[in-house]
MITI-536092 format. One record per residue: x, y, z of N, C-alpha, C, CB in turn. Coordinates in steps of 0.05 Angstrom, whole numbers, plus 5000, padded with zeros to 4 digits. Atoms other than C-alpha are relative to their C-alpha. Glycine has a CB too. Layout:
REM MITI-536092
XYZXYZXYZXYZ;...
***
This chain:
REM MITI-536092
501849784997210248519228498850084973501450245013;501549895024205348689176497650155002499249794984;502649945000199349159162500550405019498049675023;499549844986202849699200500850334988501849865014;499649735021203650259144498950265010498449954971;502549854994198050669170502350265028496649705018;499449804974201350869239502650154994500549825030;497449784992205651429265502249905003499950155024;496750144989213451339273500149975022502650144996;499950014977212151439338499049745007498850205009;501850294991206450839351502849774995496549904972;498050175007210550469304503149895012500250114982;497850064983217050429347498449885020502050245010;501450064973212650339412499849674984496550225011;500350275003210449699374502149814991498149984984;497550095013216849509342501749885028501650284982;498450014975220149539413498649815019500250295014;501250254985214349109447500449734991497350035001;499550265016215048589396503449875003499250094966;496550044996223948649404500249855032502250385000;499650064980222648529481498449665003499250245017;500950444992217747849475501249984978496049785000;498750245015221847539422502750005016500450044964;498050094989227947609465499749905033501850204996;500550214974223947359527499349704995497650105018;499750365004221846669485501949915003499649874977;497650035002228646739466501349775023501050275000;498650124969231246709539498849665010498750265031;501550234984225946129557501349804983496350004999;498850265014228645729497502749865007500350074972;498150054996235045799510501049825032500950254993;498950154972234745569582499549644993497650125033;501450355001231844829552502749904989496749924973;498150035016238744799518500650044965500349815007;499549995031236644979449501450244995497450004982;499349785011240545469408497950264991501149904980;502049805019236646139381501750204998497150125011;498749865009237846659343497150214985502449834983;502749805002232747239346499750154970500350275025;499749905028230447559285496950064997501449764976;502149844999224548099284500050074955500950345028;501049925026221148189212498550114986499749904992;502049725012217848689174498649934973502150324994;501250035019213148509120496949795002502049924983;501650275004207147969102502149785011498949924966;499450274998208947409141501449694989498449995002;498750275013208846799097502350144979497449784980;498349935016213247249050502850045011499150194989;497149994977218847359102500649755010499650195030;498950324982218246649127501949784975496049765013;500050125026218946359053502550134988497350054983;497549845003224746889040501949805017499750345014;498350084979228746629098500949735006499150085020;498950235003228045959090501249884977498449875006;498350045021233145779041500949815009501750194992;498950234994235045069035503149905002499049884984;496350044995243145209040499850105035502850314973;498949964978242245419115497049995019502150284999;502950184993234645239131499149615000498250114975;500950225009232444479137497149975004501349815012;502550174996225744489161497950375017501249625031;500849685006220245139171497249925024498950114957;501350044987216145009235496950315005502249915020;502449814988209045499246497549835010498950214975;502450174992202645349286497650074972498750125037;502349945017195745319256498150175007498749804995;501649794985191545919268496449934989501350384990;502350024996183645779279497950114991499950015014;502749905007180646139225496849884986500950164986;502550155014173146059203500949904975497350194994;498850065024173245659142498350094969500549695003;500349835026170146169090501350244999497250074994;498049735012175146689102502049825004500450345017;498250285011180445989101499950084973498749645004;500150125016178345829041500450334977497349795002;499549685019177946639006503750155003497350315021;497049874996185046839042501549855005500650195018;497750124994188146309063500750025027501950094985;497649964981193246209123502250044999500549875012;496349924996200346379137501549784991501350055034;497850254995201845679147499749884970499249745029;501650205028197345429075503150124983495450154981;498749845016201646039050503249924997499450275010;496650134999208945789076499949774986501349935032;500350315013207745129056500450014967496449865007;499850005026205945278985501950144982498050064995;498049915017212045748972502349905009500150284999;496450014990218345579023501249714977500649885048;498650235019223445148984501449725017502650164982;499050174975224244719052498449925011501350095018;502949994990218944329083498250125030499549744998;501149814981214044649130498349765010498450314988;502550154977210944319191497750155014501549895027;503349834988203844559215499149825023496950004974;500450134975203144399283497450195012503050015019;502849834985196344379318500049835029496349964980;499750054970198244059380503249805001496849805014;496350134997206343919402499749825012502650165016;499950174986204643469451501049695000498250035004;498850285016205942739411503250144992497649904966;497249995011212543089382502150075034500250324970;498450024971214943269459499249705009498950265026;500350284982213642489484501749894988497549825002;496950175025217342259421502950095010500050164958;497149855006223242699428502049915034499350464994;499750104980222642479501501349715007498150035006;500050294996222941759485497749835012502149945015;502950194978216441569520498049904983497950215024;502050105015212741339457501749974967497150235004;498849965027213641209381498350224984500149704983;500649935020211841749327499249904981501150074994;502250095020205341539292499650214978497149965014;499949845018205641749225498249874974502850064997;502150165016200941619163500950164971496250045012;499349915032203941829091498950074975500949864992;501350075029201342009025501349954989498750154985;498150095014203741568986497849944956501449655025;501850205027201441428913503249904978496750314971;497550085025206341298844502050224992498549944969;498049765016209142018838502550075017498250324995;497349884977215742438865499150075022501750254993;500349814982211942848909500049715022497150254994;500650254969210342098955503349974995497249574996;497550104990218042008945501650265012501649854976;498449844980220042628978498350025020501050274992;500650034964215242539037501949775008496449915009;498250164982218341859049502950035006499949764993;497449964988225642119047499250155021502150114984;500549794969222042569105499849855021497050185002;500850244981220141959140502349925001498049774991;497250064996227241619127501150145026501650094973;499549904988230042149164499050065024500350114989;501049974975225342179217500749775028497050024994;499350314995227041399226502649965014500149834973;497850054987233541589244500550245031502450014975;500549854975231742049306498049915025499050254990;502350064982226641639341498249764992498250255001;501450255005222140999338497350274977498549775043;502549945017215541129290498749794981500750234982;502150255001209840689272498950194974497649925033;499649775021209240879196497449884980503750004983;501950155019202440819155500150164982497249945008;500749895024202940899085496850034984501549864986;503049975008196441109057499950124970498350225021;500850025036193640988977497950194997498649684987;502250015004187641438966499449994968499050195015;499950045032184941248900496549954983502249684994;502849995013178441258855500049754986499450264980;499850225009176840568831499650004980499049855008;500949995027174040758767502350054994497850184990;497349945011180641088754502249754994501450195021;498250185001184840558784498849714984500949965029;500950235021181040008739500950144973496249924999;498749865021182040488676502849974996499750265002;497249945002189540578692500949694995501450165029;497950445001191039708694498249944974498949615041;500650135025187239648633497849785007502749874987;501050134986182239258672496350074978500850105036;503049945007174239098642498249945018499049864979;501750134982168338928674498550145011501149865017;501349854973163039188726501950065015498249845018;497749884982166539678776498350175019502350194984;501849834984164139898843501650235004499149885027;498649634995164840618862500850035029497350304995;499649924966165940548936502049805006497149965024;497450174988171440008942500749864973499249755029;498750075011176839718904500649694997501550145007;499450305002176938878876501749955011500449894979;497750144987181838448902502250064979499549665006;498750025020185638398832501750335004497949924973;498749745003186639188836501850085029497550224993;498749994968188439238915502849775001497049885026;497150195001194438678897501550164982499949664988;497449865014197239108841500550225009499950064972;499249614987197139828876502049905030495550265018;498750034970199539418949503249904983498049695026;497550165018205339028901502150294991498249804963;499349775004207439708876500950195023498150094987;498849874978207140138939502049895018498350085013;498050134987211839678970501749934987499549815013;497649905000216139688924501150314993501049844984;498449705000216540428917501350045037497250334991;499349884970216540479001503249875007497349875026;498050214986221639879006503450134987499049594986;497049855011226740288957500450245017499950134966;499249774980226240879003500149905030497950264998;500450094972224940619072502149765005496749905005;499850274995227939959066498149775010501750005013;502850184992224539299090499250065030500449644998;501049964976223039629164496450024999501550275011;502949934994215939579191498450224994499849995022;500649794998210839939165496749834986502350254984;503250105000202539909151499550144970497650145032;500549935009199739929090496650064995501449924991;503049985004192540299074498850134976498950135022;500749895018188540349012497050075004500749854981;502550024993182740729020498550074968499450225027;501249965027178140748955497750235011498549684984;501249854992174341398949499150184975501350105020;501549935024170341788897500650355001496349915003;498449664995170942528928502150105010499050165013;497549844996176842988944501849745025499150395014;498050114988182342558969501250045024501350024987;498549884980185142959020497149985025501550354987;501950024979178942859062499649695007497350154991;499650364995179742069057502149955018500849824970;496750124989186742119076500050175034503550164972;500749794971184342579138499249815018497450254998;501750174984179842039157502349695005496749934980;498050224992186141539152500550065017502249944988;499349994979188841919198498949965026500650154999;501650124978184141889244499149775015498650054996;499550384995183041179240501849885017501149854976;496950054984191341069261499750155012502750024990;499649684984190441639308502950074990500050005040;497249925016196441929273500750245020499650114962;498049594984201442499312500450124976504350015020;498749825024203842719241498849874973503750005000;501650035030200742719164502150104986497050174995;498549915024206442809116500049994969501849935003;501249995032204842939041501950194988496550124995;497649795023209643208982498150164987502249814970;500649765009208043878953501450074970500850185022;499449855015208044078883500550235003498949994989;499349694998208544768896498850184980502850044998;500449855010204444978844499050304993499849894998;501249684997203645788825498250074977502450234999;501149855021199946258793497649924980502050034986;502250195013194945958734500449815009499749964972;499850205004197445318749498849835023502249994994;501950134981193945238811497050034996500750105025;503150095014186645348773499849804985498850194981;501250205016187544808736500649765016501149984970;498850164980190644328788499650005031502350044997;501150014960187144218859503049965015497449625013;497450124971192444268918498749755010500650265035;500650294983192043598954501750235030502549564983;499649934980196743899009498150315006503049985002;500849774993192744559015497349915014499850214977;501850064989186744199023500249795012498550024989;499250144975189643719071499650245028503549904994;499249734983191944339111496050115016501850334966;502849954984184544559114497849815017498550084981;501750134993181744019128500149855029499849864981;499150264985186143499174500850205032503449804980;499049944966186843659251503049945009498249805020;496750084995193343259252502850165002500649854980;497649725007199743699249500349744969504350105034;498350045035202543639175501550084986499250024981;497749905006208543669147499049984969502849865012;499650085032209643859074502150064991498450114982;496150015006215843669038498750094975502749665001;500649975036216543978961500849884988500650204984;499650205025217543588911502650094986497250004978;497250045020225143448888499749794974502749865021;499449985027224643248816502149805003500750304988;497350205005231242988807500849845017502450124995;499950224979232342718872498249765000499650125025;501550244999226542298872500249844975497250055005;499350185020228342058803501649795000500750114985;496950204999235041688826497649735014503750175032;500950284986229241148861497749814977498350095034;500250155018226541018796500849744985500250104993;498350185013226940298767501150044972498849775001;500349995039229640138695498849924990501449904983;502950095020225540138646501549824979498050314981;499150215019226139528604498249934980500649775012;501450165024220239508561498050254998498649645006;500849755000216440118533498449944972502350255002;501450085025210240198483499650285002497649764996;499949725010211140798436497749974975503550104989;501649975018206341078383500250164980498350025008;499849825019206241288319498650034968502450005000;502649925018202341538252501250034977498350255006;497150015024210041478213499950404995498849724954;499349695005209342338218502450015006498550215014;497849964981215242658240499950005026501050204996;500750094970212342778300499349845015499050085008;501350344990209642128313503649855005497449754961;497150215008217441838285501350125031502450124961;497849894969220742388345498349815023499850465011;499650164976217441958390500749685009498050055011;498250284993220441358371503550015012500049844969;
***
C-alpha cells in the first residue's frame, strides 16, 4: 500500500481491511493448488517493501507482473518491476504472460530460453540461473552475443576494412570459441544454440529481436545493479531490456566472487610500465 497518507483513519482501515480480505482469498485459491503461502500485507512504496523482504538468506527468487504503462511516463518513473529488479539482492522475474512457465512446469513442452551472454560476471550469473533451471525441467537454451563490430575488431587487435552491420568470419570464430567455453564451464557440454547478432545501436533491442526470432518463453540477463551517479554514466542493459522486450525476464545480480571461481588461469599477462613507481606497482 502506498500513496495513502492523505486519507482519514477511518477510509484508511476501510482500505486496509479490503486489501487483508483479497490477499487472504488468493491466499485460499493458492493454497487449494497445493502451494504453500504465507500472507503478508505491506505498507509503503512498493518496490521498496518488495526489495526489503527479499533477502537472499530466506528469499530465492522475486516474482512481479509487468504493468502496461505508456512509455514516456516508463521511461521518466519507471516501474515497480524496472524498480525491484534494479535493487532486490535476489533475482526478479517479470512476467508478461505465465502461460509457457505453466506447460513447462506441466511437462507438456520444453522452456525456451535465450541468454545474455557476453565475457563478463553478470552472463555468468544468468547461466548459473539457467543451470538451475536445467535441473527442474527440459529447456531449449539460446545463448545470445550482441556486439558492435567496430568494437569487437578493436578488442582482437584486428586491421583492415570493417563493416558496421555484421561481423567477419575471423571475428564470429573467436567470440563463438570463447562463448563456449565460458557456457561449457557453467552449463556443461548439454545442448544449447549459439547467436551472435552484430549491431551498432542499443543492445538490448537486438537481443529483444533474438528473442523474437527463437520465440523465447524467458530472457535472462545479469544485473549490475548499479545506483545513484553510477547509473548516468553507465546505460542499464537489463532496464532497457525490461522496457523494451515483451518476453518475461528474469534478472539475476551479479555475484562478483561467485562468478570468479569459473575463471580460467591466467598464464601469460602483458603489463606496462614508464619504470615510475606507479608504472613499477603494476608490475
Amino acid at each position: 500500500q502506498s500513496g495513502f497518507e492523505d486519507f482519514s483513519p477511518k477510509v484508511l482501515q476501510e482500505i486496509t481491511n479490503t486489501a487483508k480480505r483479497n490477499l487472504k482469498t488468493e491466499a485460499k485459491r493458492l493454497r487449494e493448488t497445493g502451494v504453500t503461502v504465507t500472507e503478508e500485507l505491506m505498507t509503503g512504496a512498493a518496490y521498496e517493501c518488495l526489495a526489503e523482504r527479499a533477502k537472499p538468506d530466506t528469499v530465492r527468487l522475486v516474482v512481479v507482473s509487468s504493468h502496461s504503462r505508456t512509455a514516456p511516463m516508463r521511461w521518466l518513473l519507471g516501474s515497480v518491476s524496472e524498480r525491484v529488479a534494479e535493487s532486490a539482492q535476489v533475482p526478479t522475474l517479470v512476467v508478461h504472460d505465465s502461460k509457457p512457465f505453466e506447460e513447462w512446469a506441466a511437462g507438456e513442452r520444453p522452456l525456451r530460453i535465450v541468454v545474455a551472454c557476453d565475457l563478463t560476471p553478470a552472463a555468468d550469473a544468468a547461466l548459473q540461473f539457467v543451470k538451475s533451471l536445467r535441473k527442474l525441467g527440459p529447456c531449449e537454451v539460446t545463448v545470445s552475443y550482441v556486439d558492435s563490430p567496430l568494437e569487437e575488431r578493436a578488442r582482437l587487435g584486428l586491421k583492415g576494412p570493417v563493416s558496421l552491420t555484421s561481423n567477419d568470419p575471423e571475428v564470429e570464430r573467436v567470440i563463438e570459441r570463447d562463448l563456449r567455453r565460458k557456457v561449457e564451464d557453467i552449463l556443461g557440454k548439454g545442448r544449447y544454440t549459439i547467436a551472435l547478432e552484430a549491431n551498432l545501436g542499443r543492445p538490448e533491442y537486438a537481443l529483444a529481436q533474438v528473442a523474437g526470432k527463437h520465440t523465447a518463453d524467458l530472457v535472462i540477463t545479469g544485473s549490475h545493479q548499479r545506483q545513484g551517479t553510477a547509473r548516468l554514466w553507465h546505460t542499464s542493459f537489463s532496464r532497457g531490456l525490461l522496457h523494451t522486450c515483451q518476453t518475461n525476464v528474469l534478472c539475476v545480480p551479479t555475484d562478483t566472487a561467485g562468478s570468479l571461481a569459473g575463471i580460467h588461469p591466467v598464464s601469460r599477462v602483458l603489463v606496462t610500465t614508464d619504470f615510475s613507481k606507479l608504472g613499477n606497482a603494476a608490475i
